[in-house]
ZADRENKOL-606074 format. One record per residue: x, y, z of N, C-alpha, C in turn. Coordinates in steps of 0.2 Angstrom, whole numbers, plus 2048, in hexadecimal, padded with zeros to 3 digits. Layout:
N
site n.xx=X&n.yy=Y&n.zz=Z&ca.xx=X&ca.yy=Y&ca.zz=Z&c.xx=X&c.yy=Y&c.zz=Z;
...
***
This chain:
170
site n.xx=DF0&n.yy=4E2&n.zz=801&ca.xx=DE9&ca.yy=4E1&ca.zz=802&c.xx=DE6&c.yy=4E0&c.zz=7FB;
site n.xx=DE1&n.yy=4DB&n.zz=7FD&ca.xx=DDF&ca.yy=4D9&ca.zz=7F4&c.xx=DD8&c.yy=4DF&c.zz=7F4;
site n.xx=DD7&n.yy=4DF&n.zz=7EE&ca.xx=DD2&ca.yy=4E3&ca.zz=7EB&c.xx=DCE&c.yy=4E0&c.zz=7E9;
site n.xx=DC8&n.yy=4E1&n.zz=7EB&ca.xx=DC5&ca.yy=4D9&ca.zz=7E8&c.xx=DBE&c.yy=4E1&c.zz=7E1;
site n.xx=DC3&n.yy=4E2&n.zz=7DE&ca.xx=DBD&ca.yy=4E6&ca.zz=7D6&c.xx=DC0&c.yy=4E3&c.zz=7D1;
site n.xx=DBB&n.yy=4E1&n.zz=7CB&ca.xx=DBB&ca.yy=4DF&ca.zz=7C4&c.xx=DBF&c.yy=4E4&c.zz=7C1;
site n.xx=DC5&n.yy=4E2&n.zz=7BE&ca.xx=DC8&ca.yy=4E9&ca.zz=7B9&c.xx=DC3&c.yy=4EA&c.zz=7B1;
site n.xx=DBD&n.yy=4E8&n.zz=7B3&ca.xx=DB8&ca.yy=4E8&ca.zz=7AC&c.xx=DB7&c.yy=4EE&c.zz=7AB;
site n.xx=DB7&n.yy=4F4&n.zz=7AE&ca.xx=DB3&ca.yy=4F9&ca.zz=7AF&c.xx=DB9&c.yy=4FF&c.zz=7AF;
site n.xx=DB7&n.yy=503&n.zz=7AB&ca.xx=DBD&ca.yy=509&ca.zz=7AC&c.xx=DBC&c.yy=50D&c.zz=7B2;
site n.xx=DB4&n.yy=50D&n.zz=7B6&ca.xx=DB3&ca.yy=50E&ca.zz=7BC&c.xx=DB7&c.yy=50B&c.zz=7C1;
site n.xx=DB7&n.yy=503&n.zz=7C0&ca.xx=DBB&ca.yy=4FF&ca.zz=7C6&c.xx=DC2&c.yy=500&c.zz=7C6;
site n.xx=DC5&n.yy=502&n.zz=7BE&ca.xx=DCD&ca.yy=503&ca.zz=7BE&c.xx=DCF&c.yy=50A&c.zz=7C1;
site n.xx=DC9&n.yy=50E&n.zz=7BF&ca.xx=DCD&ca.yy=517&ca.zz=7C5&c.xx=DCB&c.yy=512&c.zz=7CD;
site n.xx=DC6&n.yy=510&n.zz=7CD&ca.xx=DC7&ca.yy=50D&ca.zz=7D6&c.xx=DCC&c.yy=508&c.zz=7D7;
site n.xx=DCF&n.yy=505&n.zz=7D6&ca.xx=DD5&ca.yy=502&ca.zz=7D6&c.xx=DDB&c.yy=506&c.zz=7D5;
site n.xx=DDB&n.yy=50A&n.zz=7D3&ca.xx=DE1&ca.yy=510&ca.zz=7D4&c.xx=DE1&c.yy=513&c.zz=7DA;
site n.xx=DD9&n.yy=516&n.zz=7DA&ca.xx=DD8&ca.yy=51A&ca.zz=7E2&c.xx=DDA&c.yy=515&c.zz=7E8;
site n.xx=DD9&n.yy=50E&n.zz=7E6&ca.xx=DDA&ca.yy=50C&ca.zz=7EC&c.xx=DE1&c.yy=509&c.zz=7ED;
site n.xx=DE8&n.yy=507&n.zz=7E9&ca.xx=DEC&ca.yy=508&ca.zz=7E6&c.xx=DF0&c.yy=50E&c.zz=7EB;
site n.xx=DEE&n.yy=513&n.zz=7E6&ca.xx=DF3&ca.yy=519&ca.zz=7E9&c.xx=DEE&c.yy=51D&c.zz=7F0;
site n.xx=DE8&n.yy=51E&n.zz=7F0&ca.xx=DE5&ca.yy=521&ca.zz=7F6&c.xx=DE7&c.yy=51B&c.zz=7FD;
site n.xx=DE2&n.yy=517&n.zz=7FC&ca.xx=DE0&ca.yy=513&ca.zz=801&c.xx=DE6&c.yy=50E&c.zz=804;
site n.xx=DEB&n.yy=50D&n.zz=7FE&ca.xx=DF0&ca.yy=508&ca.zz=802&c.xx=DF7&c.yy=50D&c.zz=803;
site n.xx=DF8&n.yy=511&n.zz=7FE&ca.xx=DFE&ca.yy=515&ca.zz=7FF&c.xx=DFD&c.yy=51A&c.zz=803;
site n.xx=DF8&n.yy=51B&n.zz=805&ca.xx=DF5&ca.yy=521&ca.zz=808&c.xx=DF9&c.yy=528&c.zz=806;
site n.xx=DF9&n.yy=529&n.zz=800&ca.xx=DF9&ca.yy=530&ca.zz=7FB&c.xx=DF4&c.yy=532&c.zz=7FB;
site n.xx=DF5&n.yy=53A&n.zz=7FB&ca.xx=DF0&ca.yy=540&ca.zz=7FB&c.xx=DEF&c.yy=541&c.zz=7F5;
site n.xx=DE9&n.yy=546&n.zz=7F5&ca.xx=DE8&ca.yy=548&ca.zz=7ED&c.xx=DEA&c.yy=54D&c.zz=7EC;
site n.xx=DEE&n.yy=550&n.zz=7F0&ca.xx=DF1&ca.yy=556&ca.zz=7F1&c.xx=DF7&c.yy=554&c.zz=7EC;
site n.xx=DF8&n.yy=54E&n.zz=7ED&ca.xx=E00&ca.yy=54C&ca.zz=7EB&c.xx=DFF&c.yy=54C&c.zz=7E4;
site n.xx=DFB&n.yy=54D&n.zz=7E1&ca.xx=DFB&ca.yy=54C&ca.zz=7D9&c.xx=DFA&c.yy=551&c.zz=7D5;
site n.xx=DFA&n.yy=557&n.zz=7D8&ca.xx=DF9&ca.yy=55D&ca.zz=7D7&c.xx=DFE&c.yy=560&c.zz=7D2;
site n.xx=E05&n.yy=55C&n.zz=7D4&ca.xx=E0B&ca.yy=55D&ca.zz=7CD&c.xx=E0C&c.yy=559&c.zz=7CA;
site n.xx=E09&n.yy=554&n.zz=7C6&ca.xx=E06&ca.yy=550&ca.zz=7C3&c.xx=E0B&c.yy=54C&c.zz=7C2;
site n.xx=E0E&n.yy=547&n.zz=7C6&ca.xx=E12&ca.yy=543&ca.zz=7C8&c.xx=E10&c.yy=53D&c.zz=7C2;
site n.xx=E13&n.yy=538&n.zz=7C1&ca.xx=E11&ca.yy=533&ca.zz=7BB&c.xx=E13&c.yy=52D&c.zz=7BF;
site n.xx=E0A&n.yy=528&n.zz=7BD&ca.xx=E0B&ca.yy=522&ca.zz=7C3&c.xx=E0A&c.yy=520&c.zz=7BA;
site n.xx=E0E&n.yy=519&n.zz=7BB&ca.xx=E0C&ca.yy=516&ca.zz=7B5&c.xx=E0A&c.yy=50F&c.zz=7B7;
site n.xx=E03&n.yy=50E&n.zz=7B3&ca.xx=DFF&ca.yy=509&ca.zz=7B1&c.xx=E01&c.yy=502&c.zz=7AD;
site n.xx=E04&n.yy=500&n.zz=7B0&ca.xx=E04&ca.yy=4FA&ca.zz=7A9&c.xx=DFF&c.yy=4F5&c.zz=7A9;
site n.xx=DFE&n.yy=4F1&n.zz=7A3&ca.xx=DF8&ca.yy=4EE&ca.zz=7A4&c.xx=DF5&c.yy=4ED&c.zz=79B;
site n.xx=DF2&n.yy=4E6&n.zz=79D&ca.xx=DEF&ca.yy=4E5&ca.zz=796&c.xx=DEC&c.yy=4E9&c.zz=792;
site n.xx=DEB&n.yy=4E6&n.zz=78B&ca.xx=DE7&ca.yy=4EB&ca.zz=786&c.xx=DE2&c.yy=4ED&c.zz=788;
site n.xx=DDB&n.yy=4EC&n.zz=78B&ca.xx=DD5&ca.yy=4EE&ca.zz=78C&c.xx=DD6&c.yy=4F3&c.zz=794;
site n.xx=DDC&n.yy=4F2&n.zz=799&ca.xx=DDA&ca.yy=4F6&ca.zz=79B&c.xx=DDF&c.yy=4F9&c.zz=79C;
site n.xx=DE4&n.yy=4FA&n.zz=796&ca.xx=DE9&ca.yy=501&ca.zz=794&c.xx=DE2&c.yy=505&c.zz=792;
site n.xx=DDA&n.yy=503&n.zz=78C&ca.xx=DDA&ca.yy=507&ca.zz=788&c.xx=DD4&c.yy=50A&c.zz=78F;
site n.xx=DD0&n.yy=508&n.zz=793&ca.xx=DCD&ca.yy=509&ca.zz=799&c.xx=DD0&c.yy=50F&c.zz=79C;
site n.xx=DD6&n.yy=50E&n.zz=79F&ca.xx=DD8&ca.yy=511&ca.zz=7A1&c.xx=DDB&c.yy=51A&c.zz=79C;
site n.xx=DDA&n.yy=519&n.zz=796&ca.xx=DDC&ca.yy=51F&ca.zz=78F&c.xx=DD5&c.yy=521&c.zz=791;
site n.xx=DD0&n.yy=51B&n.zz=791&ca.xx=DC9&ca.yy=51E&ca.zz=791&c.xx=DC9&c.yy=523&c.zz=796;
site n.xx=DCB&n.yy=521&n.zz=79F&ca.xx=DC9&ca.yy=524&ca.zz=7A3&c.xx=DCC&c.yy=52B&c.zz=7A3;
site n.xx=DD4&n.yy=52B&n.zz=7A1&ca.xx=DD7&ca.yy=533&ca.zz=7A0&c.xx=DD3&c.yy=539&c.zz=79C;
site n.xx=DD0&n.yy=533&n.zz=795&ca.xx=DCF&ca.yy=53C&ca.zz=791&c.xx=DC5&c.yy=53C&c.zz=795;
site n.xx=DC2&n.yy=53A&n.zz=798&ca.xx=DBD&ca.yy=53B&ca.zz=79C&c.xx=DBE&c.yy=53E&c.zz=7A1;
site n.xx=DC2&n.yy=53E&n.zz=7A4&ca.xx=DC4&ca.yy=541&ca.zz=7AC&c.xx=DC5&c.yy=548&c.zz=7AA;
site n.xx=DC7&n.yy=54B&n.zz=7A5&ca.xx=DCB&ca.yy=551&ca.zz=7A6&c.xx=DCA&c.yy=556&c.zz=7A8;
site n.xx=DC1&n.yy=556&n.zz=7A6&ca.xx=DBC&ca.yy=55B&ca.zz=7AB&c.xx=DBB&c.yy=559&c.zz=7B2;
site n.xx=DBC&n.yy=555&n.zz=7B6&ca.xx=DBE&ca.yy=555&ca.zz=7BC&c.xx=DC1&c.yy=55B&c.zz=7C0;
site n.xx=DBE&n.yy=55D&n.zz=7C5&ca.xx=DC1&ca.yy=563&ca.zz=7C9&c.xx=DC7&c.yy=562&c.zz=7CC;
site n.xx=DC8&n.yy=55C&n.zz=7D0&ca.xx=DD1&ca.yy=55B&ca.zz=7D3&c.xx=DD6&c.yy=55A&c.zz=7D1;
site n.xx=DDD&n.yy=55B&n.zz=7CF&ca.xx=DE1&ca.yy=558&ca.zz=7CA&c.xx=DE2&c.yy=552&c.zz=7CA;
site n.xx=DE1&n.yy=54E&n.zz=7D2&ca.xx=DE1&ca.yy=544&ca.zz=7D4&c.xx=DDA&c.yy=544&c.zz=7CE;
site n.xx=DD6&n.yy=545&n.zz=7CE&ca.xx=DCF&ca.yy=543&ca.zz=7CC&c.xx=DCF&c.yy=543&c.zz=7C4;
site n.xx=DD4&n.yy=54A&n.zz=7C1&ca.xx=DD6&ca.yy=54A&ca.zz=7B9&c.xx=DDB&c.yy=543&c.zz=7B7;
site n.xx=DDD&n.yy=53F&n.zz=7BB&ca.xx=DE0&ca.yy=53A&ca.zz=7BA&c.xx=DE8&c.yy=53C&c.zz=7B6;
site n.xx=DE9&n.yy=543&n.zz=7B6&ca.xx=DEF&ca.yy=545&ca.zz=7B2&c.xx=DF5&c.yy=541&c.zz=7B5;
site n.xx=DF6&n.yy=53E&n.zz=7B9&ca.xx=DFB&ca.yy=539&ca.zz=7BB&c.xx=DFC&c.yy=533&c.zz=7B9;
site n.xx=DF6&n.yy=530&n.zz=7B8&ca.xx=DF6&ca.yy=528&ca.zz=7B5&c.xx=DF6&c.yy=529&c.zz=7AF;
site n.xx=DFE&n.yy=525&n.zz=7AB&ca.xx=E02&ca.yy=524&ca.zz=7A8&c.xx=E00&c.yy=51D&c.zz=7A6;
site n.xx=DFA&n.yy=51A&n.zz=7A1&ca.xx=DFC&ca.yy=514&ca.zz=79F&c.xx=DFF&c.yy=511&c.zz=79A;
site n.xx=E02&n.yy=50B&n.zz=79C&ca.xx=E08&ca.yy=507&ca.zz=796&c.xx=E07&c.yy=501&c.zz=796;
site n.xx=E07&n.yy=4FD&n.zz=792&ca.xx=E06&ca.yy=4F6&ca.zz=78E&c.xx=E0A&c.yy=4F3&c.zz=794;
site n.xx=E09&n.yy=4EF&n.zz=798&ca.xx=E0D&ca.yy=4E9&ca.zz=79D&c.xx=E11&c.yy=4E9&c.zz=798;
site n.xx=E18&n.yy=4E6&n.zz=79D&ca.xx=E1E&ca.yy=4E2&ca.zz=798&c.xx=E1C&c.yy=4DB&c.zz=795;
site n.xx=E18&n.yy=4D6&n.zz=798&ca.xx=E16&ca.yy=4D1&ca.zz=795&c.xx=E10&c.yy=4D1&c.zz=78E;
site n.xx=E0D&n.yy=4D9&n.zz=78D&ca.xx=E08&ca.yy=4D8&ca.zz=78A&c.xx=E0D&c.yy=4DD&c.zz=782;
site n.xx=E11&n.yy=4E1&n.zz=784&ca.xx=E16&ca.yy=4E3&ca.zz=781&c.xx=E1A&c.yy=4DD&c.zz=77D;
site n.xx=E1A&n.yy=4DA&n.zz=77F&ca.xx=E21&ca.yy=4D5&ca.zz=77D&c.xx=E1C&c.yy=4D1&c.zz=779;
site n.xx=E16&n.yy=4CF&n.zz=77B&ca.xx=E12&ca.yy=4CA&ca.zz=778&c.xx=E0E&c.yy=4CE&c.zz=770;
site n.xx=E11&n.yy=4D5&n.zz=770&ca.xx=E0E&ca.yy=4D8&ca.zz=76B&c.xx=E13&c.yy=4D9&c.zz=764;
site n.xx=E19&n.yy=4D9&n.zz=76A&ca.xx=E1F&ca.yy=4D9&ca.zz=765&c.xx=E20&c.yy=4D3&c.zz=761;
site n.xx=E1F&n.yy=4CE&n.zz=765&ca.xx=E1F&ca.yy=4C8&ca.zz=761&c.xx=E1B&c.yy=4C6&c.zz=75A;
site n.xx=E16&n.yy=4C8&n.zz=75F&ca.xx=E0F&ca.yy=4CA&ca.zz=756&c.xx=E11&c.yy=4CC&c.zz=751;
site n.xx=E14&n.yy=4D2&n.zz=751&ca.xx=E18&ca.yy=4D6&ca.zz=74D&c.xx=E1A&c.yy=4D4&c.zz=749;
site n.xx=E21&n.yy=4D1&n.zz=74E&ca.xx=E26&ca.yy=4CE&ca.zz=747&c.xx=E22&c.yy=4C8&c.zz=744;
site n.xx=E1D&n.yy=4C5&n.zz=747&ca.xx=E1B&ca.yy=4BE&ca.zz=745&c.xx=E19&c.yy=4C1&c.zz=73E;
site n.xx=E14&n.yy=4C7&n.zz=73D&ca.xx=E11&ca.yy=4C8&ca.zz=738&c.xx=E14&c.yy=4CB&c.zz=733;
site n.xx=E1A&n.yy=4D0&n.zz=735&ca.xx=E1D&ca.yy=4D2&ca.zz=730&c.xx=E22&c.yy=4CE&c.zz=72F;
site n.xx=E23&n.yy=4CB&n.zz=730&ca.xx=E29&ca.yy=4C3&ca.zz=72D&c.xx=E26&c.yy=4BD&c.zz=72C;
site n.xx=E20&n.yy=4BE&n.zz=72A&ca.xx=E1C&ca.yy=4B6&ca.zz=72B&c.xx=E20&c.yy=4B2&c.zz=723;
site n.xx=E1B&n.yy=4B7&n.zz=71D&ca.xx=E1F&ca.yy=4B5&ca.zz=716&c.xx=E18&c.yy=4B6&c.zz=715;
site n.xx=E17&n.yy=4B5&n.zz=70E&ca.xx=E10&ca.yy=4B2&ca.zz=70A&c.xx=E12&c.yy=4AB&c.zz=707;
site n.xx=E0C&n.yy=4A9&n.zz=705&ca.xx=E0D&ca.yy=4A2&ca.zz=704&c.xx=E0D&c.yy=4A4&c.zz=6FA;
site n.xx=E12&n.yy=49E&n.zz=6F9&ca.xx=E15&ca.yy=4A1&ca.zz=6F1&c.xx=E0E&c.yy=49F&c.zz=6ED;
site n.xx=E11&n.yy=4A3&n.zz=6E7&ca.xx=E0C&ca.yy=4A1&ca.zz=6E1&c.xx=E10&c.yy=49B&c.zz=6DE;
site n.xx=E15&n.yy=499&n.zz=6DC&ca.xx=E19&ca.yy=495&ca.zz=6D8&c.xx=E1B&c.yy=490&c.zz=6DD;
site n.xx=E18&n.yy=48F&n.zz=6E2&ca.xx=E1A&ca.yy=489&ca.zz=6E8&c.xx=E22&c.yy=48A&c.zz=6EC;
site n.xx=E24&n.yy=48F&n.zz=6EB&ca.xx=E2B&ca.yy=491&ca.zz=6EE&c.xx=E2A&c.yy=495&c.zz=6F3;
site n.xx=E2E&n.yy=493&n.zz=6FA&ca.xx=E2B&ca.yy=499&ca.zz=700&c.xx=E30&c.yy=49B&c.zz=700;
site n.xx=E31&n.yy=4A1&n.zz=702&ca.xx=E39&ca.yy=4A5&ca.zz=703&c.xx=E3B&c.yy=4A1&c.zz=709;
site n.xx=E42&n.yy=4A1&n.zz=70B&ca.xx=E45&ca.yy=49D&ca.zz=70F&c.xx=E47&c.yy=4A4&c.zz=714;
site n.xx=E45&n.yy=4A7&n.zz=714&ca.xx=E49&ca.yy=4AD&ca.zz=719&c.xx=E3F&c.yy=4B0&c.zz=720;
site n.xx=E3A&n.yy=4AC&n.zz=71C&ca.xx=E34&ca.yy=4AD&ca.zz=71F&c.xx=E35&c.yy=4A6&c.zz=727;
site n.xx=E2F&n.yy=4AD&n.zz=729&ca.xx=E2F&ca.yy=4A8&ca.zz=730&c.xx=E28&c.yy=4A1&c.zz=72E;
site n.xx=E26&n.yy=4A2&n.zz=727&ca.xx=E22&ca.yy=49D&ca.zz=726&c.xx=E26&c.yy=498&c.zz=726;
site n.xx=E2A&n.yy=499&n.zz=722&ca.xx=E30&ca.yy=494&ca.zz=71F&c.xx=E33&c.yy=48E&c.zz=726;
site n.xx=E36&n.yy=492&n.zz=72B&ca.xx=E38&ca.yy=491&ca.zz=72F&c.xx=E34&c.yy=48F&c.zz=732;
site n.xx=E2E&n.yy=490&n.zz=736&ca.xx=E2A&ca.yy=48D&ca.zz=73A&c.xx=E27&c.yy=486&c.zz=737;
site n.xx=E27&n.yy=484&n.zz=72F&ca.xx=E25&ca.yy=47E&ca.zz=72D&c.xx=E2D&c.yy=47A&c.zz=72E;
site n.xx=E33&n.yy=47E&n.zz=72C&ca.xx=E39&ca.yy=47A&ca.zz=72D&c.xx=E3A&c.yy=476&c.zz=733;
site n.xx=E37&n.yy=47C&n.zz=738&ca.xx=E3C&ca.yy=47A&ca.zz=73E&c.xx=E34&c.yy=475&c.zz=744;
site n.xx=E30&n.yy=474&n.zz=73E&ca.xx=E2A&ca.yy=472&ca.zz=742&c.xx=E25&c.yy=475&c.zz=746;
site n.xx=E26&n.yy=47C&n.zz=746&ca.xx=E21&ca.yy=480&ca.zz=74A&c.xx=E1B&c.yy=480&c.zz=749;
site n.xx=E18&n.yy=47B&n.zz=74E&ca.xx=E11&ca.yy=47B&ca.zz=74A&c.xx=E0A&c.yy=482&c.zz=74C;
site n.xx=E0F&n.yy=487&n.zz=752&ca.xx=E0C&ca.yy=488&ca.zz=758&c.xx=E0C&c.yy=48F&c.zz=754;
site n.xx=E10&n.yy=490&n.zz=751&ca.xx=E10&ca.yy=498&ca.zz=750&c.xx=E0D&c.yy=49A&c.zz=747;
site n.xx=E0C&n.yy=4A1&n.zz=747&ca.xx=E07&ca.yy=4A1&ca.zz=742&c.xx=E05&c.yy=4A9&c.zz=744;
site n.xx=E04&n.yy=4AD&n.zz=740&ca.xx=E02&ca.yy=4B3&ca.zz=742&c.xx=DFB&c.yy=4B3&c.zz=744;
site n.xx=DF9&n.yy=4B9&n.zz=749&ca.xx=DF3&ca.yy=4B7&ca.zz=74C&c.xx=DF1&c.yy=4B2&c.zz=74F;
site n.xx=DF7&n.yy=4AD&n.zz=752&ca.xx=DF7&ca.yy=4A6&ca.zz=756&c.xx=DFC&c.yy=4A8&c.zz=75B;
site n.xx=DFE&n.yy=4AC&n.zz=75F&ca.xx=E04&ca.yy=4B0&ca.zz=763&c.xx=E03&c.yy=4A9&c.zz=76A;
site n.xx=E07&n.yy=4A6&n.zz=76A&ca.xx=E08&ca.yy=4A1&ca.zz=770&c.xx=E0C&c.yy=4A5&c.zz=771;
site n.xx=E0E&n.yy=4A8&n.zz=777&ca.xx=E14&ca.yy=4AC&ca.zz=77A&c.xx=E1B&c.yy=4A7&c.zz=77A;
site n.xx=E1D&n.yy=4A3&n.zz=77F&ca.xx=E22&ca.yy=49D&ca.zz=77E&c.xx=E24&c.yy=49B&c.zz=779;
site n.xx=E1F&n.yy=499&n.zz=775&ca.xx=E1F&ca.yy=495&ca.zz=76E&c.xx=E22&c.yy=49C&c.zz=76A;
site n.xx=E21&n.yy=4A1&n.zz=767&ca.xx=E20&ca.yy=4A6&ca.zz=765&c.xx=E29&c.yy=4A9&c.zz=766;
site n.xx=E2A&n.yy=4AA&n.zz=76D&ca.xx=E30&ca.yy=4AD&ca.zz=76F&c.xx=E35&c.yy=4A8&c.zz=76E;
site n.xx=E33&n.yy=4A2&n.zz=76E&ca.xx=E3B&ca.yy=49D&ca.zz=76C&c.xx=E3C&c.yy=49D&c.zz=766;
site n.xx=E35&n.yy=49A&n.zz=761&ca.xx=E37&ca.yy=49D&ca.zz=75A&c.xx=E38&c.yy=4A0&c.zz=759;
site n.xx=E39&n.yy=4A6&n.zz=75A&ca.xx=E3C&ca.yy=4AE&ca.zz=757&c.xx=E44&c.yy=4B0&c.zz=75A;
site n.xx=E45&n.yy=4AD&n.zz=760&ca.xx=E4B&ca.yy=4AC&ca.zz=763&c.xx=E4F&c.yy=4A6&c.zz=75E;
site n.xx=E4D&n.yy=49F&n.zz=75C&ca.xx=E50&ca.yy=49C&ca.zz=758&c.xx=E51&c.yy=49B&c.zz=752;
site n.xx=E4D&n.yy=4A4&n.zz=750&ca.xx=E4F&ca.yy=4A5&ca.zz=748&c.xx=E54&c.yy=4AA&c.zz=748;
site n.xx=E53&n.yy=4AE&n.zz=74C&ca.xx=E59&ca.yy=4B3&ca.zz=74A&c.xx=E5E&c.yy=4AF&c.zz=74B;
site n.xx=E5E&n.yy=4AB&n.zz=753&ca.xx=E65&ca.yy=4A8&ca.zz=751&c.xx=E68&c.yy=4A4&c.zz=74D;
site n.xx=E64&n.yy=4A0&n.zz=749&ca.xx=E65&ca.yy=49C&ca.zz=744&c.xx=E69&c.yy=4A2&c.zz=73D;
site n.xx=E63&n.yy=4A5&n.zz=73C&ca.xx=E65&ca.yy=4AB&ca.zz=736&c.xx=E6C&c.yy=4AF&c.zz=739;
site n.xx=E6F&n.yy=4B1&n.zz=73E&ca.xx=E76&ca.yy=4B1&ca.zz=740&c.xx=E7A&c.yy=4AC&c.zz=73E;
site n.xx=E7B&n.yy=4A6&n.zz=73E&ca.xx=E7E&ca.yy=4A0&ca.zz=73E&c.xx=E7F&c.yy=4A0&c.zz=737;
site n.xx=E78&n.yy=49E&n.zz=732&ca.xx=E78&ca.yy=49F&ca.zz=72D&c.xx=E7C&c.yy=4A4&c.zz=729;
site n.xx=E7C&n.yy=4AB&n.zz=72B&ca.xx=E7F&ca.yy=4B0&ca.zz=728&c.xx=E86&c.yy=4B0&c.zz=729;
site n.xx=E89&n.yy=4AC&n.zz=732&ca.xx=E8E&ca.yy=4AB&ca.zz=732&c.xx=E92&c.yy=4A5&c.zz=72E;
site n.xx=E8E&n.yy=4A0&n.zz=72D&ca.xx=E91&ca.yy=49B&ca.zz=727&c.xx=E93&c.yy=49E&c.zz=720;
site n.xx=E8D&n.yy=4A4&n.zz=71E&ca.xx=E8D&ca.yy=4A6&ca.zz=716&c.xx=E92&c.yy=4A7&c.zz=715;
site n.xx=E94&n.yy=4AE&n.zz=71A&ca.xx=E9A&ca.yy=4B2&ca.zz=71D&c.xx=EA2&c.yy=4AE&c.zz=71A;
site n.xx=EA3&n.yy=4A6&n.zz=71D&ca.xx=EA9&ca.yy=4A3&ca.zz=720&c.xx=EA9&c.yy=49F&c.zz=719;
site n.xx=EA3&n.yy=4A0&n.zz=713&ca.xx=EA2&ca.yy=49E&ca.zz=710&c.xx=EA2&c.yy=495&c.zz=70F;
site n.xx=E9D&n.yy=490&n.zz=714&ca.xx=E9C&ca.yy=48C&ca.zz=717&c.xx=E96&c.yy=48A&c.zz=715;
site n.xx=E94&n.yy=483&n.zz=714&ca.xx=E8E&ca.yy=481&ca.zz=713&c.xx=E8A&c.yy=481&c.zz=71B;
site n.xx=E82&n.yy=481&n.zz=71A&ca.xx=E80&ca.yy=481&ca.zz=71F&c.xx=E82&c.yy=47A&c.zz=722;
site n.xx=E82&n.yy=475&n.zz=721&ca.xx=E84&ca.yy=46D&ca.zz=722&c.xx=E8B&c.yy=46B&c.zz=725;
site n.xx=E8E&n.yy=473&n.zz=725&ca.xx=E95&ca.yy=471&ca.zz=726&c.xx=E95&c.yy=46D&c.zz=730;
site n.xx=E9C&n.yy=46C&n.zz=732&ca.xx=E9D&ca.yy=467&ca.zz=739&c.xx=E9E&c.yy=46C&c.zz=73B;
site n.xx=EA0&n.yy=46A&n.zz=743&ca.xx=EA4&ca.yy=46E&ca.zz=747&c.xx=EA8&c.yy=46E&c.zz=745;
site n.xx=EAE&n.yy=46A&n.zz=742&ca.xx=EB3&ca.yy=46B&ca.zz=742&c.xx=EB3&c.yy=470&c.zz=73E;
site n.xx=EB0&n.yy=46F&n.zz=736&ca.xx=EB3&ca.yy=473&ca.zz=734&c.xx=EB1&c.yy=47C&c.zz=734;
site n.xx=EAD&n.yy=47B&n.zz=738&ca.xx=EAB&ca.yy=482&ca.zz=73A&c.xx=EB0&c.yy=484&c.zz=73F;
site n.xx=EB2&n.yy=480&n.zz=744&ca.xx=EB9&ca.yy=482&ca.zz=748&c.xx=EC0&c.yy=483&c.zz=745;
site n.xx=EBF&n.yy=47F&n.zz=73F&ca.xx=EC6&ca.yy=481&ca.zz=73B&c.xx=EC8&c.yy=487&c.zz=738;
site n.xx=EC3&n.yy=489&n.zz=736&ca.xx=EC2&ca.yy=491&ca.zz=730&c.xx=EC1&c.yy=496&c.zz=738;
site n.xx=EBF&n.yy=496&n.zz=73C&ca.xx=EBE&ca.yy=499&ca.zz=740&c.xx=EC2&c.yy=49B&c.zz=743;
site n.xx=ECA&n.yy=495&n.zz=745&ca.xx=ECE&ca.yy=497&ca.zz=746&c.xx=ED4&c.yy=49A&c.zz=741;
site n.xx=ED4&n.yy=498&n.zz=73D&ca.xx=ED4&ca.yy=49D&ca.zz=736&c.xx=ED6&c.yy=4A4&c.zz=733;
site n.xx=ED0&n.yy=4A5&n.zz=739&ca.xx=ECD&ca.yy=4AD&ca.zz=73B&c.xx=ED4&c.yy=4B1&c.zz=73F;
site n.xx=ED7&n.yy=4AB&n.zz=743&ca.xx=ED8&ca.yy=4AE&ca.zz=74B&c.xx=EE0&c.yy=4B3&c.zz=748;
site n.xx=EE2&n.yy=4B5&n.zz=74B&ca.xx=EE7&ca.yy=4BB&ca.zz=74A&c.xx=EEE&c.yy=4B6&c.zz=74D;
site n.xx=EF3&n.yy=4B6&n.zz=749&ca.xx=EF9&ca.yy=4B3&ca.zz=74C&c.xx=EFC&c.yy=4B7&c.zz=755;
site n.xx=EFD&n.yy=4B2&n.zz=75B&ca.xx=EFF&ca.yy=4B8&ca.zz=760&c.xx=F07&c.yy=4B7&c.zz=75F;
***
């Protein structure tokens, strides 16, 4: 059953839980009484909504109504899009004084590999997650050329050749 309340209001988020767990799962407030943990996931503004509603509630006389059940947590999507930011930030680089950028930065790498879309505090998700995904693999491949002692230019072939190289007599 849809709910037709604005999540704008931390009043409309505790009614969207009552209706949730009271009204649709038809749960007691009895039930709450051993402070069972419902978890919340959900964007930034109403993870913090929802933090607002907990420590306001606590003088409430029910233990359903002290909200001490609702457990809120960052959604996986909004989780992952923060993670991203993250690394974006702390691996960005700075831009050199002497016109040299380190080649191990994700500045580097995004002007290399053409990413026009990513940039700290620019988080395209998609955009965001592939280049982060095609650096570390590239920085493995890399580190396994250093390794085999290899230029980054080398063929297949000769990367299949040193490879087998490797392999143990049977």
């Amino acid at each position: 059953m849809p709910i037709q309340l604005s999540e704008n209001t931390t009043v409309n988020n505790i009614a969207i839980i009552d209706n949730i767990l009271i009204e649709q799962l038809g749960m007691k407030e009895e039930e709450f009484n051993d402070h069972p943990a419902i978890l919340i996931g959900s964007d930034n503004k109403t993870l913090n909504r929802m933090w607002s509603a907990k420590r306001t509630a606590v003088d409430n006389t029910s233990e359903y109504a002290k909200l001490k059940h609702v457990l809120p947590i960052p959604g996986l999507f909004h989780a992952q899009m923060h993670t991203l930011e993250a690394i974006t930030k702390a691996h960005w680089g700075v831009l050199p004084k002497e016109g040299k950028l380190s080649q191990a930065s994700l500045r580097y790498s995004s002007g290399r590999l053409g990413r026009r879309y990513i940039a700290p505090g620019k988080v395209r998700y998609a955009d965001s997650r592939t280049f982060i995904i095609d650096c570390v693999q590239s920085r493995i491949v890399a580190e396994l050329l250093n390794h085999m002692s290899l230029h980054y230019c080398a063929d297949n072939d000769e990367i299949q050749s040193r490879l087998n190289g490797y392999r143990k007599p049977v």
